[in-house]
C-alpha positions as CSV (number, residue, x, y, z in Angstrom):
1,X,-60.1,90.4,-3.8
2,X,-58.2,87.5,-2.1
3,X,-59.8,84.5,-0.8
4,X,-59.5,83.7,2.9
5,X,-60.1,80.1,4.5
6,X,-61.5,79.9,7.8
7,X,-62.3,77.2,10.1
8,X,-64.3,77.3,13.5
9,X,-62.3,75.7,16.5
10,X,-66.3,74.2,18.2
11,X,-68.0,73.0,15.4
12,X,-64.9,72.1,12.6
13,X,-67.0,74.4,10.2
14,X,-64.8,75.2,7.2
15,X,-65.2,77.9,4.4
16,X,-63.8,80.5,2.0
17,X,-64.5,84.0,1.8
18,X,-63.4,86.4,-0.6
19,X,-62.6,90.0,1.6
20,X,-60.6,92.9,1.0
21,X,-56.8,93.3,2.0
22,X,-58.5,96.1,4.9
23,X,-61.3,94.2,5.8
24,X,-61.2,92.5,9.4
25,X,-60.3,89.2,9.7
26,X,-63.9,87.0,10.6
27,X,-63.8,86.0,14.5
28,X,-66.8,84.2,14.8
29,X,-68.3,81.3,13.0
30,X,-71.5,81.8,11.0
31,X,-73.3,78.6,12.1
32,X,-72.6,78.1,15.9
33,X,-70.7,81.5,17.0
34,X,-67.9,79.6,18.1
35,X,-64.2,80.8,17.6
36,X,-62.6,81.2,13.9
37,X,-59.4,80.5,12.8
38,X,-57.4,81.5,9.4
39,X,-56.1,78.6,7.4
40,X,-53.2,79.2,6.2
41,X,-52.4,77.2,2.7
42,X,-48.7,75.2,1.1
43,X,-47.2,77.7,-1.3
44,X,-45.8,75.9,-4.5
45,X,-42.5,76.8,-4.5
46,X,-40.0,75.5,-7.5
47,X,-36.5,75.7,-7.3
48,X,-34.8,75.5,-10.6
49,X,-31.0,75.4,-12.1
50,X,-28.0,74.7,-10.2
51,X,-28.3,76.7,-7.0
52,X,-26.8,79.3,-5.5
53,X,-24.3,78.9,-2.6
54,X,-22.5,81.3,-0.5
55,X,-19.2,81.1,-2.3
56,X,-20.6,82.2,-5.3
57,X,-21.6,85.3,-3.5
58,X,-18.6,85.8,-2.3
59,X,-16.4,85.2,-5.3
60,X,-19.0,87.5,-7.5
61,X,-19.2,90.0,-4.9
62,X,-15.7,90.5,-4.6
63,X,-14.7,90.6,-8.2
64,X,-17.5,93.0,-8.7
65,X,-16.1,95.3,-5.5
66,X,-12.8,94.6,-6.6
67,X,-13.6,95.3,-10.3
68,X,-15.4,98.8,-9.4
69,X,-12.2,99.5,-6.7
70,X,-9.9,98.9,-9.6
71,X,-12.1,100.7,-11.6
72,X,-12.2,103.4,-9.3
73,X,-7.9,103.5,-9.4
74,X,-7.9,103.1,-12.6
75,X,-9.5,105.9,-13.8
76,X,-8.0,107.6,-11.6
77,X,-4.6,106.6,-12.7
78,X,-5.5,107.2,-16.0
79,X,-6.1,110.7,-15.4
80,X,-3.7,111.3,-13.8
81,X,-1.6,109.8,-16.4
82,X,-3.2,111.6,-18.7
83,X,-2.9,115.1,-16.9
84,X,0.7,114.1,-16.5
85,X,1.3,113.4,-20.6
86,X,-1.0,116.3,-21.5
87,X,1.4,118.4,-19.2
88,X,4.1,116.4,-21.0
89,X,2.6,117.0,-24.2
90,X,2.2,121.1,-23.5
């Protein structure tokens, strides 16, 4: 179950309570029945390597279109080509 932090807006009460995802957040405090709040936490987040920019996007995503597109031609020029030498052939 995940861990929730509250804090009271009257009495600057603070604690953690584990609760389920479904449970109902808490509303009032335990000690003076004032107003809760949920504390929200930093999330770590690392960023590692060299980055990713738009460009890169773009280049990659249009070679890989491109690639499929050509692809796409190419087989079908191929069989064409190859109805057309195995009609050649016959």
């Amino acid at each position: 179950m995940p861990t929730y932090s509250y804090a009271c807006t009257a009495c600057d009460n603070a604690f953690d309570i584990s609760q389920k995802i479904t449970d109902d957040a808490l509303t009032t405090c335990p000690k003076c029945e004032g107003r809760l709040r949920k504390v929200y936490g930093s999330v770590g987040v690392t960023f590692k390597g060299g980055g990713f920019y738009r460009t890169d996007s773009r280049v990659g995503g249009s070679g890989g279109s491109g690639g499929s597109d050509s692809g796409s031609s190419s087989s079908s020029s191929s069989s064409g080509s190859g109805s057309s030498s195995s009609s050649s052939s016959d």
